[in-house]
C-alpha positions as CSV (number, residue, x, y, z in Angstrom):
1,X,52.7,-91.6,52.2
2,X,50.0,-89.7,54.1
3,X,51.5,-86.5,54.1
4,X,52.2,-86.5,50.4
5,X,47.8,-87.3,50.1
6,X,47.1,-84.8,52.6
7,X,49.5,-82.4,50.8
8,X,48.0,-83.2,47.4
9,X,44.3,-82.8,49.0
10,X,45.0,-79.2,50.4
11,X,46.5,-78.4,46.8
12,X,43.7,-79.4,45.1
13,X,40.9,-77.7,47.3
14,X,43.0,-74.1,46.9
15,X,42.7,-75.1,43.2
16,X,38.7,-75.7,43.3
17,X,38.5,-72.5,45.2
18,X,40.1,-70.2,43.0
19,X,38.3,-71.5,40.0
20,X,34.9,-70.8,41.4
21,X,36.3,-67.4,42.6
22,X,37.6,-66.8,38.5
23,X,34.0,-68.0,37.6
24,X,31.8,-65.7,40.4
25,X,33.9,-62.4,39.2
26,X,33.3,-63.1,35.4
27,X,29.4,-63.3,35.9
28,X,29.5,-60.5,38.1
29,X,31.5,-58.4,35.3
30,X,29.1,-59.8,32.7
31,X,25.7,-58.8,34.5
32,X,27.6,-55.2,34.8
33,X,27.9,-54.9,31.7
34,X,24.3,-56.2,30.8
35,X,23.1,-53.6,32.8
36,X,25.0,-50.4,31.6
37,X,23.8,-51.4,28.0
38,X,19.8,-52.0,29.2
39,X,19.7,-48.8,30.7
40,X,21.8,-46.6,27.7
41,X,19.0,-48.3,25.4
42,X,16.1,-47.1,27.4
43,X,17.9,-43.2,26.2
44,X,16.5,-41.9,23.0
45,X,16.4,-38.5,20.6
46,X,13.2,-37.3,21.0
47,X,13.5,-33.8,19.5
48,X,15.2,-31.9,16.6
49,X,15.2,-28.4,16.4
50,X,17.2,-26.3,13.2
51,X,17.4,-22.7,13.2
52,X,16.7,-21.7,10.8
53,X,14.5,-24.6,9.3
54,X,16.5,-23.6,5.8
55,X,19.9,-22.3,5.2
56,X,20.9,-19.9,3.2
57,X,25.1,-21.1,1.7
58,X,27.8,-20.2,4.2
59,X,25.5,-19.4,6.5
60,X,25.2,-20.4,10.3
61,X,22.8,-21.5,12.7
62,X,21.6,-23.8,15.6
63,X,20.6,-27.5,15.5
64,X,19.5,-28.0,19.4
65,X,18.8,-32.3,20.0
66,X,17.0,-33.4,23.1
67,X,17.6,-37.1,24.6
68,X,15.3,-38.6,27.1
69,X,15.9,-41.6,30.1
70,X,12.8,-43.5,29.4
71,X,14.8,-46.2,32.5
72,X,15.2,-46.2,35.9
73,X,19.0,-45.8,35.8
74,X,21.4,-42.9,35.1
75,X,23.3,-42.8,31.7
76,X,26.5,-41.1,31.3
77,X,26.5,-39.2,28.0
78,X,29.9,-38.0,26.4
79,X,30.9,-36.9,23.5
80,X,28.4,-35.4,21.2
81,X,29.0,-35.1,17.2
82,X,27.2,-33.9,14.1
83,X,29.3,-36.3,11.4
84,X,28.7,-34.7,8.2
85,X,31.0,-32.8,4.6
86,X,28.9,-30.2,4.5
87,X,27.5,-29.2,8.3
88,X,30.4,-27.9,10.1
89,X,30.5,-27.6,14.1
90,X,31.8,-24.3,15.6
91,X,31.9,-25.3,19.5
92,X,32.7,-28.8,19.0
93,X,34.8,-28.2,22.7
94,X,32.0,-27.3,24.1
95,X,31.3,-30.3,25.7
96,X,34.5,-32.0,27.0
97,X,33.2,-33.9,30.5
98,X,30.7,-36.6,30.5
99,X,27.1,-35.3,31.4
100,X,25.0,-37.9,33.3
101,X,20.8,-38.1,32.3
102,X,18.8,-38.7,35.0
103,X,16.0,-41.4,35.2
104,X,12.6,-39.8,33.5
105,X,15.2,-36.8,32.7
106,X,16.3,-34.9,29.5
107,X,19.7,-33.5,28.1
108,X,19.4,-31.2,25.2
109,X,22.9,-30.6,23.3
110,X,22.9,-26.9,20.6
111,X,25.4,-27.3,18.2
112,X,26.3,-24.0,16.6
113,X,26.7,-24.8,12.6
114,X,27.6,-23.2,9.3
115,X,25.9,-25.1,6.1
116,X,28.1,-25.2,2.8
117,X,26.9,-24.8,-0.7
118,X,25.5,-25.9,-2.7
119,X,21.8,-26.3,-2.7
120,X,20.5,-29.4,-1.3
121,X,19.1,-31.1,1.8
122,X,21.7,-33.5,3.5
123,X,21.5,-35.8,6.1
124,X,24.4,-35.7,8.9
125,X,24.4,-38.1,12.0
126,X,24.3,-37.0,15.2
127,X,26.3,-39.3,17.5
128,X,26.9,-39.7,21.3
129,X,28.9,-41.8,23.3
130,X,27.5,-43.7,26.3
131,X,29.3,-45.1,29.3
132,X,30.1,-48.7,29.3
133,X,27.5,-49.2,26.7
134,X,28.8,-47.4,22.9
135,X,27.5,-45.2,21.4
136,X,23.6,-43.2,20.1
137,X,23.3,-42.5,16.7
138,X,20.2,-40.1,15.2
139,X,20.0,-38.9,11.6
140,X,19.3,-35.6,10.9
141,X,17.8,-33.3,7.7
142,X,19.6,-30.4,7.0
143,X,18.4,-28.3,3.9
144,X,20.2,-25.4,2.3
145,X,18.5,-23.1,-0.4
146,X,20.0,-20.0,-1.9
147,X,17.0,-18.6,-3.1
148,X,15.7,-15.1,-2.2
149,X,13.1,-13.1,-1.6
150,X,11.8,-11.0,-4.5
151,X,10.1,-7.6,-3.9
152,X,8.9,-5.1,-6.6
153,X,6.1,-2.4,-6.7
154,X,2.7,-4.0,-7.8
155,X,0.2,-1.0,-7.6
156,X,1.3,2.4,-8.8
157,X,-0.5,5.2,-10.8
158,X,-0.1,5.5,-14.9
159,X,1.5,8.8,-13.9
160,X,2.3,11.0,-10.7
161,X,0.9,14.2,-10.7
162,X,2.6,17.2,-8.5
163,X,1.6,17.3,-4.8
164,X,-1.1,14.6,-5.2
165,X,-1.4,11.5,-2.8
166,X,-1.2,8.3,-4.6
167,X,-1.4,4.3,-3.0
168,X,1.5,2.6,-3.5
169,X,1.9,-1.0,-3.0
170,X,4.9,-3.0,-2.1
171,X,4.9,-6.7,-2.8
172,X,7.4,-9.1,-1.2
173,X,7.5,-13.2,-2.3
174,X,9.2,-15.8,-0.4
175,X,9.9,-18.5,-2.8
176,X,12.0,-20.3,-0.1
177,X,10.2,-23.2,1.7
178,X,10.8,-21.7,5.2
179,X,9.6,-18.8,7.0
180,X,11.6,-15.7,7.4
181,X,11.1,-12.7,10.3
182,X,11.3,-9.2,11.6
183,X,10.5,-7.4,7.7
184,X,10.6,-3.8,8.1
185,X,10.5,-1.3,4.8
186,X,11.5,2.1,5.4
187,X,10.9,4.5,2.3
188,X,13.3,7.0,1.4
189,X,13.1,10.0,-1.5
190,X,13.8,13.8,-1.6
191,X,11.3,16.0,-2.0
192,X,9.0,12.7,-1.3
193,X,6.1,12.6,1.3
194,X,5.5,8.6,2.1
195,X,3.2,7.7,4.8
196,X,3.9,5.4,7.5
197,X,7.6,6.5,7.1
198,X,8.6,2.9,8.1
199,X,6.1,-0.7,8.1
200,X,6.9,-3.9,10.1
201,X,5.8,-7.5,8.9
202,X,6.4,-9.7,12.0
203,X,6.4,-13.0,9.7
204,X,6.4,-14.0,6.4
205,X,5.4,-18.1,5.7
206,X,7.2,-20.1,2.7
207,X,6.0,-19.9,-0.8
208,X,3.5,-16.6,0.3
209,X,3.7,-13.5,-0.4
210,X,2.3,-10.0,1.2
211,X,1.3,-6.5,-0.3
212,X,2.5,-3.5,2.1
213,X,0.6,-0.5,1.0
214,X,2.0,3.3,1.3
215,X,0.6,6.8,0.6
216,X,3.3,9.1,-1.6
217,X,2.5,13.0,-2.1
218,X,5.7,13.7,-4.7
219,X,6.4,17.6,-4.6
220,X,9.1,17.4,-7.3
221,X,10.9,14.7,-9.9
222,X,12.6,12.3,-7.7
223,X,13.4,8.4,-7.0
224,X,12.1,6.8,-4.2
225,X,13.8,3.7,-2.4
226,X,12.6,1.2,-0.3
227,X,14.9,-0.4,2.1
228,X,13.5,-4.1,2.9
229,X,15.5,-5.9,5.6
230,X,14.3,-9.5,7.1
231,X,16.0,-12.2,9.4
232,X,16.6,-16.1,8.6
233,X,16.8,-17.5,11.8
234,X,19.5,-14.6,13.5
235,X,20.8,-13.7,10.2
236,X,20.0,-10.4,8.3
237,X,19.2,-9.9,4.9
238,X,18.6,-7.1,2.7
239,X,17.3,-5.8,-0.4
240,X,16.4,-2.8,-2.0
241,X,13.1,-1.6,-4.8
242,X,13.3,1.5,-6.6
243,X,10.7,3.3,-8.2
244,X,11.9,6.6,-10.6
245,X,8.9,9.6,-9.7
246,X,8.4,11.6,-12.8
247,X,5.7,14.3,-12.3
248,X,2.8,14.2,-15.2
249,X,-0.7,14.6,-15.3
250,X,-3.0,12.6,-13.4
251,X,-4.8,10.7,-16.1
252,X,-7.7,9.9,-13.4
253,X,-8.5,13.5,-12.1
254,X,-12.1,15.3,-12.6
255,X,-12.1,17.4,-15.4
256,X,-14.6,20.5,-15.0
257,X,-16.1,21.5,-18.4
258,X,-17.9,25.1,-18.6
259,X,-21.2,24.4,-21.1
260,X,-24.2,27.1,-21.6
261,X,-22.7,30.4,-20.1
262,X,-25.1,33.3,-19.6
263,X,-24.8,36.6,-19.0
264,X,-27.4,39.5,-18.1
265,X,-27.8,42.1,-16.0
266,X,-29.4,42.0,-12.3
267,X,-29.9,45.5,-10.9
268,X,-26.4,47.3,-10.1
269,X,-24.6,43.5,-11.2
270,X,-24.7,41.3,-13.7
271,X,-25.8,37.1,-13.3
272,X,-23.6,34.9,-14.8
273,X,-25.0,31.3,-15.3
274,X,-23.8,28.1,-16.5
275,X,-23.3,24.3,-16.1
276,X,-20.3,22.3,-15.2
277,X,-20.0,19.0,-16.6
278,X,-17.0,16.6,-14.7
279,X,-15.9,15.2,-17.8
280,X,-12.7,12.8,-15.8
281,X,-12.5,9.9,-14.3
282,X,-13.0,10.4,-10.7
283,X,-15.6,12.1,-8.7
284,X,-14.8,15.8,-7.6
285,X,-15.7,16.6,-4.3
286,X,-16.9,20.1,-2.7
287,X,-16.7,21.7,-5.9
288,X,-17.2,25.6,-5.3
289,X,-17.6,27.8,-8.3
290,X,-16.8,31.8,-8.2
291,X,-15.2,34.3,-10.6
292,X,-11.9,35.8,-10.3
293,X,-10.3,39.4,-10.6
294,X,-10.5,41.2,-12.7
295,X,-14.6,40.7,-11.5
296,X,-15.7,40.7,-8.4
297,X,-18.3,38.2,-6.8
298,X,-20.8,40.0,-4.6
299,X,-23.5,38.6,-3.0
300,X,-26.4,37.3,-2.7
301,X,-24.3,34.6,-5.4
302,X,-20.7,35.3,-4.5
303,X,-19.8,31.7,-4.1
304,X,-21.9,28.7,-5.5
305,X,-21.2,25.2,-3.3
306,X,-22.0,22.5,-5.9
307,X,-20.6,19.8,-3.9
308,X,-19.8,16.7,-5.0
309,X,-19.7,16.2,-9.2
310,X,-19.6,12.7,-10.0
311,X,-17.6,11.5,-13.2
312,X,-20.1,12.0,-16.2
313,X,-22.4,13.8,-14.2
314,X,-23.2,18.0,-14.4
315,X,-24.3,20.7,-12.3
316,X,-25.6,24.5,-12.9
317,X,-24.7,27.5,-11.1
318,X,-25.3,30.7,-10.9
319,X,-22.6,33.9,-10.0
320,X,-23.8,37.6,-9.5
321,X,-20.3,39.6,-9.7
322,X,-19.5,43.4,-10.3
323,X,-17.1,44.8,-13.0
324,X,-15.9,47.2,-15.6
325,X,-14.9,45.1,-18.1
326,X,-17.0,42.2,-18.8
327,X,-15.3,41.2,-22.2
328,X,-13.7,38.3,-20.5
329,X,-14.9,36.9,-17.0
330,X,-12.3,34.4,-15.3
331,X,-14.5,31.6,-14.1
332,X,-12.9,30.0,-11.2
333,X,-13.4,26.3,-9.9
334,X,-11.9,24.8,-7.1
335,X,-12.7,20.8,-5.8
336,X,-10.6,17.8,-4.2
337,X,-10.4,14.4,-4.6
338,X,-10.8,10.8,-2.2
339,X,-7.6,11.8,-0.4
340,X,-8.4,15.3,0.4
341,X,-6.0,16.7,-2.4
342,X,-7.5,20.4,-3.7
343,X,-7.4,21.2,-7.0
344,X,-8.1,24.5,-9.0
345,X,-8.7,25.7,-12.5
346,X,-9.4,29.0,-13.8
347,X,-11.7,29.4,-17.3
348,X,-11.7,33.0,-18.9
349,X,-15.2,33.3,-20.5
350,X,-14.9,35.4,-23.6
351,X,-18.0,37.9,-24.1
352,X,-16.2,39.9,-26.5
353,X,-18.6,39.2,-29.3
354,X,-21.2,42.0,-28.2
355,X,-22.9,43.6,-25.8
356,X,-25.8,41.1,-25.4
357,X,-27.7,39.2,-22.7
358,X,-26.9,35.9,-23.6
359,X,-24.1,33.9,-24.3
360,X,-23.6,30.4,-24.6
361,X,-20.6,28.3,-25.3
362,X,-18.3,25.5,-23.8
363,X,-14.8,26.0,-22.3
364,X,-12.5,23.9,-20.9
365,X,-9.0,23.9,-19.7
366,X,-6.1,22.5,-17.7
367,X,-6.1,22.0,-13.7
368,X,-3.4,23.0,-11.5
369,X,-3.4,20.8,-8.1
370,X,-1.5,21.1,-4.6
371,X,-2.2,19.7,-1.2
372,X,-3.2,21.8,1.4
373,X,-3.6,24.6,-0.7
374,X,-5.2,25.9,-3.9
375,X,-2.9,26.1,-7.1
376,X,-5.0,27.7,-10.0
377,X,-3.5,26.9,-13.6
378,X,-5.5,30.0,-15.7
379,X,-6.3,29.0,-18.9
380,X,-7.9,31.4,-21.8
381,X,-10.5,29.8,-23.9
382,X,-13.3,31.5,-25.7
383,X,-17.1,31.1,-26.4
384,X,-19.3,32.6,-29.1
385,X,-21.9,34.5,-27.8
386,X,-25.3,33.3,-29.9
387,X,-27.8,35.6,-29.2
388,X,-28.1,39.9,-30.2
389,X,-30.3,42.5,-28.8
390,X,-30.9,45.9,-28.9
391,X,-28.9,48.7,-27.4
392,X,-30.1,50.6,-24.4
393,X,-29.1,48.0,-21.9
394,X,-25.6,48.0,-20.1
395,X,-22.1,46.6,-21.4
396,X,-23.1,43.0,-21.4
397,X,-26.1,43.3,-19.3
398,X,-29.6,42.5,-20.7
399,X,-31.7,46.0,-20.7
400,X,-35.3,46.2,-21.6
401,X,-35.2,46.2,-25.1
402,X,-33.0,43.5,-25.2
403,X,-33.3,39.5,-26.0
404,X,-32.2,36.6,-24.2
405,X,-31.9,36.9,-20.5
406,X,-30.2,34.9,-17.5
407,X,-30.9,31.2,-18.0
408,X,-32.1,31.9,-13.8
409,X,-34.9,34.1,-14.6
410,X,-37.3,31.6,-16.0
411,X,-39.8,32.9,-18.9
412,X,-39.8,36.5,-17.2
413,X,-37.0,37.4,-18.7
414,X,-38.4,37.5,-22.1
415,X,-41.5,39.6,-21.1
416,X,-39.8,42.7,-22.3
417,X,-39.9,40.9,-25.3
418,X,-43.4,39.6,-25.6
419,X,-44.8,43.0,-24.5
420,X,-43.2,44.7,-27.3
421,X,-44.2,42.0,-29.7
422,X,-48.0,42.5,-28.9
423,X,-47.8,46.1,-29.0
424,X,-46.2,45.9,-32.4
425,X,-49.0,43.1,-33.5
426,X,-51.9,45.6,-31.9
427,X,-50.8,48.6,-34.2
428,X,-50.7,46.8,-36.7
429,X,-54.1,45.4,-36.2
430,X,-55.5,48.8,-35.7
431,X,-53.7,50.3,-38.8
432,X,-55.2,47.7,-41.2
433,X,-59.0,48.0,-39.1
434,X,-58.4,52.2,-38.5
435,X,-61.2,52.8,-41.4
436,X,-64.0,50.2,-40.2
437,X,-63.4,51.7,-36.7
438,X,-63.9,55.1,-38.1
439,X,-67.4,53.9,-39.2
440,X,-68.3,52.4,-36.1
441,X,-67.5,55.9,-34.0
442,X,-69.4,57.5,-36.8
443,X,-72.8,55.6,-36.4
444,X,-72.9,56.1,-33.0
């Protein structure tokens, strides 16, 4: 009877000691597990970055997501998903082994992505498992816009006129809510000189816009093209603006009118005088005035500088010139504008109607133009000659017995005139007095 207690004793103590055993490994397990989940709590998202920040449809990019270990234990990370219909991983493989975060450490995971139409900002979930503990989940914002960039011409001239520099300004809009990069325009036309031959815009912000100014000298009718490419995120885009260049006249250009032309004699030359009148829109600068063949300028007035004509605004001059036939004098005028273009325009002065000194009209004409050199567009036009006189003087020249004179000579040039007219007055006088003066010798 003794053994059977003893037995029953020994039975029941191996049973007492395996319970507790059962009950020390199930705590143990349980704190584990308590642990692994305190310490894959402490990990957290703490940065987004999408590039680019808006998609254009079908079109890829990079979402890169940062975790941090805010604990003091490591965290094995495994795993890593972007759950979404529309944002589609293409190096979901890339991560097949678990990665560990360190204590105070980050992990950053780059998902390379393509977004699907249409339009629309969508929210996929970023998810990542943990060890021993589940899983991280992070909502993201992923926005996808089809709209492009519009770019036109906003600054052009009424019309282009042959080999004359004109500002031309290119404007480009980004209607999208993100930035894009790298711009560059390169202009292209035949027969077309643009200046800078290419432009670069580093970066252009949402919802802005930019003007890109370029300087065009057309030489001939063409169409120039300007290439625009830009970058969304590492994607390139393109787009093209076309502008037709039809040569016309430059509706803005000076306009030099001839007014009050004189001519008289001055020695073994003649004086030709006169005032030009800038009757465009835009100032002409060093305007130089001289005559052209058949005459020939000689000096001391070969060349008159007027300088710069304003719009509105006139100027005289004065040209002593040699020739044997002075019925028609080509008057020639040659000036540039702002950008340096030179310009020149002929006006054939018509002193056909006689053989005066003075001769006054107005004459006006076209301008031909080039760059770099002078271009003269000869244009006949006529005056009528006002004033007569008497003959004795040379072939348009003013001789002594002649009336008028160079508008340069001041009132001497009429002293011819006045002395005659008193010695006419004086005989007179002493014709009508001749018998009283008779009387007066007499007596004495």
């Amino acid at each position: 009877m003794k053994k059977i207690t003893g037995l029953f004793s020994i039975i029941l103590l191996l049973l007492l000691a395996a319970t507790a055993s059962a009950a020390t490994s199930t705590t143990i397990s349980d704190s584990t597990s308590t642990t692994a989940q305190d310490a894959a709590s402490l990990v957290y998202v703490s940065s987004v970055k999408v590039d680019p920040e808006v998609f254009y449809p079908y079109e890829q990019g990079t979402i890169t997501i940062t975790l941090t270990n805010s604990g003091t234990s490591s965290v094995g990370l495994t795993n890593p998903d972007i759950l979404s219909d529309k944002i589609h991983i293409m190096n979901l493989n890339s991560w097949n082994t678990m990665s560990y975060i360190g204590s105070g450490s980050t992990l950053s995971y780059s998902f390379l992505v393509k977004a699907d139409p249409p339009d629309g900002t969508y929210f996929p979930l970023f998810s990542v498992g943990t060890q021993n503990a589940g899983s991280i989940h992070y909502p993201l914002m992923i926005k996808v816009d089809s709209a492009d960039i519009r770019a036109g011409i906003s600054q052009k001239p009424d019309s282009f006129a042959l080999s004359t520099k004109n500002t031309i300004n290119v404007s480009i809009i980004n209607p999208r809510v993100a930035a894009i990069q790298n711009i560059i325009i390169i202009p292209e036309g035949e027969g077309i000189e643009v200046s800078p031959t290419q432009k670069y815009v580093g970066s252009l912000n949402g919802q802005s816009s930019v003007e890109v100014p370029f300087s065009v000298t057309p030489n001939k009718d063409s169409v120039l093209t300007f290439h625009i490419s830009f970058q969304n995120g590492d994607n390139d885009h393109s787009t093209e603006v076309i502008l037709p260049i039809v040569l016309g006249e430059n509706k803005k250009a000076a306009i030099p009118i001839v007014n009050n032309f004189k001519l008289a004699s001055s020695g073994a030359s003649y004086s030709l005088t006169g005032d030009i009148t800038n009757a465009g829109l835009t100032d002409a600068k060093s305007m130089v005035v001289t005559v052209g063949s058949p005459a020939r300028a000689v000096e001391p007035y070969a060349y008159y500088a007027i300088g710069s004509l304003a719009s509105d605004d006139f100027s005289s001059f004065e040209i002593t010139l040699t020739a044997s036939d002075l019925s028609s004098v080509p008057l020639v005028i040659t000036w540039k504008d702002n950008d340096g273009n030179s310009f020149s325009t002929t006006k054939n002065l018509d002193l056909r109607t006689n053989a005066g000194t003075g001769s006054t009209g107005t004459v006006s004409g076209n301008s031909g133009s080039s760059s770099g050199s002078l271009a003269s567009a000869t244009t006949g036009s006529s005056s009528t000659r006002t004033n007569s006189g008497f003959s004795g003087g040379p072939q348009g020249g003013g001789g002594i017995f002649t009336f008028g004179g160079s508008g340069s000579g001041g009132i001497s040039s009429y002293y011819p005139v006045i002395a005659a007219g008193i010695i006419i007055i004086a005989g007179i006088v002493l014709w009508m007095k001749r018998k009283w003066i008779a009387g007066k010798l007499k007596k004495r």
